[in-house]
C-alpha positions in Angstrom: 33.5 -4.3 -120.6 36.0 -2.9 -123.2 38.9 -0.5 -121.9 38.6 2.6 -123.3 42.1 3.4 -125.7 44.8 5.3 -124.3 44.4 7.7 -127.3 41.3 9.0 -125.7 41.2 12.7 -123.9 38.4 14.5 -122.7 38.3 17.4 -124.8 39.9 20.6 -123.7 37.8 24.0 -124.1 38.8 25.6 -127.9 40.6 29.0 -127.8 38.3 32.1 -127.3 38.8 33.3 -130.9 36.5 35.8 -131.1 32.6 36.2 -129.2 30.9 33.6 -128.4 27.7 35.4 -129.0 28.9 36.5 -132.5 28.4 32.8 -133.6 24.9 32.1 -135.1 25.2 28.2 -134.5 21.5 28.3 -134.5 21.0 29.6 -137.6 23.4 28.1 -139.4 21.6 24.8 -138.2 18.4 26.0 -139.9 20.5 27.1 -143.3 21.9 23.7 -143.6 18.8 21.4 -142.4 16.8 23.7 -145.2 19.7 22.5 -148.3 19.6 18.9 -146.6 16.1 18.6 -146.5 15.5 19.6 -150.4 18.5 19.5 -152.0 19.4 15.8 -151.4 18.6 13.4 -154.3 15.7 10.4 -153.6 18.7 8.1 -154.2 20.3 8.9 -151.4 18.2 6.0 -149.3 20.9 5.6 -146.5 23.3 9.9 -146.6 19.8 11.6 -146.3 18.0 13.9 -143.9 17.2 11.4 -141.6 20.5 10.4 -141.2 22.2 13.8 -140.2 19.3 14.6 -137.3 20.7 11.0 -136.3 24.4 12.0 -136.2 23.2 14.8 -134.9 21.1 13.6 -132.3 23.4 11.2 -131.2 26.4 13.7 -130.7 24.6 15.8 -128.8 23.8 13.5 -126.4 27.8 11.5 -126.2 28.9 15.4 -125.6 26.5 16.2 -123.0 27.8 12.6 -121.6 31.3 13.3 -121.8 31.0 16.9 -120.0 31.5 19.0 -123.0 29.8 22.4 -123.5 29.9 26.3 -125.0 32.3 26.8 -128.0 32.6 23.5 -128.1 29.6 22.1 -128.6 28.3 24.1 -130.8 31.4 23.8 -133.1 30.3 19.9 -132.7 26.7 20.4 -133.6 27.9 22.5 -136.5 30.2 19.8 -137.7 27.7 16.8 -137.4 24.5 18.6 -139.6 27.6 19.5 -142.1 29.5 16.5 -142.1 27.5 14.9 -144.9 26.4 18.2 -146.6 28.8 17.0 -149.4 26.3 14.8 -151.5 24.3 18.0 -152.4 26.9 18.7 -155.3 28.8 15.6 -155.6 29.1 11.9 -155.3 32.7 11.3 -154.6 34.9 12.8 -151.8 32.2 14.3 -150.2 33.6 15.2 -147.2 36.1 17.5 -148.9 33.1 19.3 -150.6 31.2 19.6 -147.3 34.2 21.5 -146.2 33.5 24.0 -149.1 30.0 24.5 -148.0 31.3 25.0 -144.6 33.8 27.4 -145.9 30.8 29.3 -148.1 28.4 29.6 -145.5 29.7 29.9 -142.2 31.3 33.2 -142.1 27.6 34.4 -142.8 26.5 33.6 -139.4 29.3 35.2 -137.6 32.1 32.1 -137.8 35.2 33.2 -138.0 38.1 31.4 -139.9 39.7 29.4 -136.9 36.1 28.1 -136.1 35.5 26.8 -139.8 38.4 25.3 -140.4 38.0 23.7 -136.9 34.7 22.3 -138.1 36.4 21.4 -141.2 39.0 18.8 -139.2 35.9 17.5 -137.6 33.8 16.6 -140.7 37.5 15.3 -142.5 37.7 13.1 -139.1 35.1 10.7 -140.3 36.1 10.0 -143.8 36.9 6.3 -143.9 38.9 4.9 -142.4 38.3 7.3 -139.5 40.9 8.8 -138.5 39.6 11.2 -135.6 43.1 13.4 -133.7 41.5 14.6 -130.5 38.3 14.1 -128.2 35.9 15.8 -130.4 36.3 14.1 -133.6 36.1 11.1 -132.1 32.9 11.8 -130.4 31.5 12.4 -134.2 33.0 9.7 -135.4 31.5 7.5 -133.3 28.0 9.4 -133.8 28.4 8.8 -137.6 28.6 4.9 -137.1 26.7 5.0 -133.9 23.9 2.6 -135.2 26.7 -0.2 -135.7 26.1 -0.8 -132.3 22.2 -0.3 -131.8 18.9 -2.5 -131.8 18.1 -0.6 -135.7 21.4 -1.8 -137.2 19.8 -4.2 -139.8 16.6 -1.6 -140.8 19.3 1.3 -141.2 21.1 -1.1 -142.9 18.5 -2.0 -145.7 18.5 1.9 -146.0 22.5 1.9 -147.3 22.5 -1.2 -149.4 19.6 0.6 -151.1 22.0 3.2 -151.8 25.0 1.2 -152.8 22.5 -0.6 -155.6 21.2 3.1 -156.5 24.6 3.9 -157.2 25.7 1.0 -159.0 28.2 -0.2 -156.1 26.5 -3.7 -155.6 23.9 -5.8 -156.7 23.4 -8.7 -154.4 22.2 -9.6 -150.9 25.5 -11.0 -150.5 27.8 -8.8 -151.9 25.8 -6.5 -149.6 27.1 -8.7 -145.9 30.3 -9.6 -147.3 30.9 -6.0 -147.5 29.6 -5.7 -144.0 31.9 -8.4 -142.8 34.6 -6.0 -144.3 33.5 -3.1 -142.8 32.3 -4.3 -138.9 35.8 -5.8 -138.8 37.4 -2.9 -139.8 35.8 -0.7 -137.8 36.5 0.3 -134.1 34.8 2.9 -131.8 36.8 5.4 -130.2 35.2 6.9 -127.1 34.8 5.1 -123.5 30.8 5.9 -124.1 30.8 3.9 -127.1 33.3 1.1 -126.2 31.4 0.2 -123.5 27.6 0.6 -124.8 28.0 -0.2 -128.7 31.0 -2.1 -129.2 29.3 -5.8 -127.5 26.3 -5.2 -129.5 28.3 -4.7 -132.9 30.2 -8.0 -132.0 26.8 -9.6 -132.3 25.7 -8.3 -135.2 29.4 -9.0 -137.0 28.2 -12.5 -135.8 25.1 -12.7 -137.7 26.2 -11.5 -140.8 28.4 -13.7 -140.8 25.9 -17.0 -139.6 23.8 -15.6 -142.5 27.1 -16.2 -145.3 27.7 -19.3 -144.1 24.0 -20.4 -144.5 23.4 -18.8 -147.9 26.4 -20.1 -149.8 
């Protein structure tokens, strides 16, 4: 079983900035799944709708897990539906243009500035290489890549090298698991939750990819 790192903290309750009620979480949730939904382009196989209600989904649930609740959670929620948002007006460095949707349509459902900006540091958390300072980002983080580590890896997969060769990243099969290879090695989970339950199963899958380079040469 892996030991979770020593950089790991359970997260600490956010200051009490302003009402909790005052904060539409819920309705900003429906604002941003409406844009996601329609707004992202068909080539977008793998940074889609699906993928975000799977972020989301999954940090929900490593939260719950790891005790974590009010303020706190919702600021999480917020973060994971807006962490791709990015792609609806740009390709490149779309983290940092998430942020400006975040910064555009928060304050409409009763965010206030500390609140967005704290979303902000979430969403900048998983730009890669992830980089994640404190227990929540690295919850998210480990949301975002959370299907290194599950039973779908390869079908979700399929989804992002469909992407990459929609985009003109890659052509090949294996240019596709070389830059997997890159990638799972690279990689690393951050939370005791995902140390323990993904981390084995992504060592497995690195191993395949790999079985599958050396046998088609």
């Amino acid at each position: 079983m892996s030991k979770p790192p020593a950089s790991w903290r359970q997260p600490r309750p956010s200051p009490s900035f302003s009402d909790p009620a005052r904060m539409d979480q819920p309705g900003a949730e429906v604002h941003i799944l409406s844009k996601l939904r329609h707004g992202l382009p068909k080539a977008r196989a793998y940074h889609n709708f699906s993928h975000t209600l799977d972020v989301y989904r999954s940090v929900v649930s490593n939260a719950t897990h790891a005790g974590i609740e009010g303020e706190d959670l919702d600021l999480l929620r917020t973060a994971a539906l807006y962490h791709d948002s990015g792609f609806l007006i740009r390709d490149e460095e779309h983290e940092e243009a998430s942020c400006v949707l975040a910064r555009e349509a928060l304050p409409r459902f009763g965010y206030n500035e500390p609140q967005i900006e704290r979303v902000c540091g979430l969403v900048m958390a998983t730009k890669v290489p992830q980089r994640p300072q404190d227990g929540l980002a690295m919850l998210l983080c480990d949301a975002d890549l959370d299907y290194l580590g599950r039973s779908d890896f390869f079908r979700i997969g399929t989804t992002l090298f469909r992407e990459l060769r929609n985009y003109g990243k890659l052509s090949t099969e294996r240019e596709w698991n070389e830059l997997q290879v890159r990638f799972l090695e690279a990689h690393r989970y951050f939370t005791p939750l995902s140390l323990n339950e993904r981390e084995p199963v992504k060592q497995r899958h690195l191993a395949m990819v790999k079985k599958w380079l050396d046998e088609n040469p």
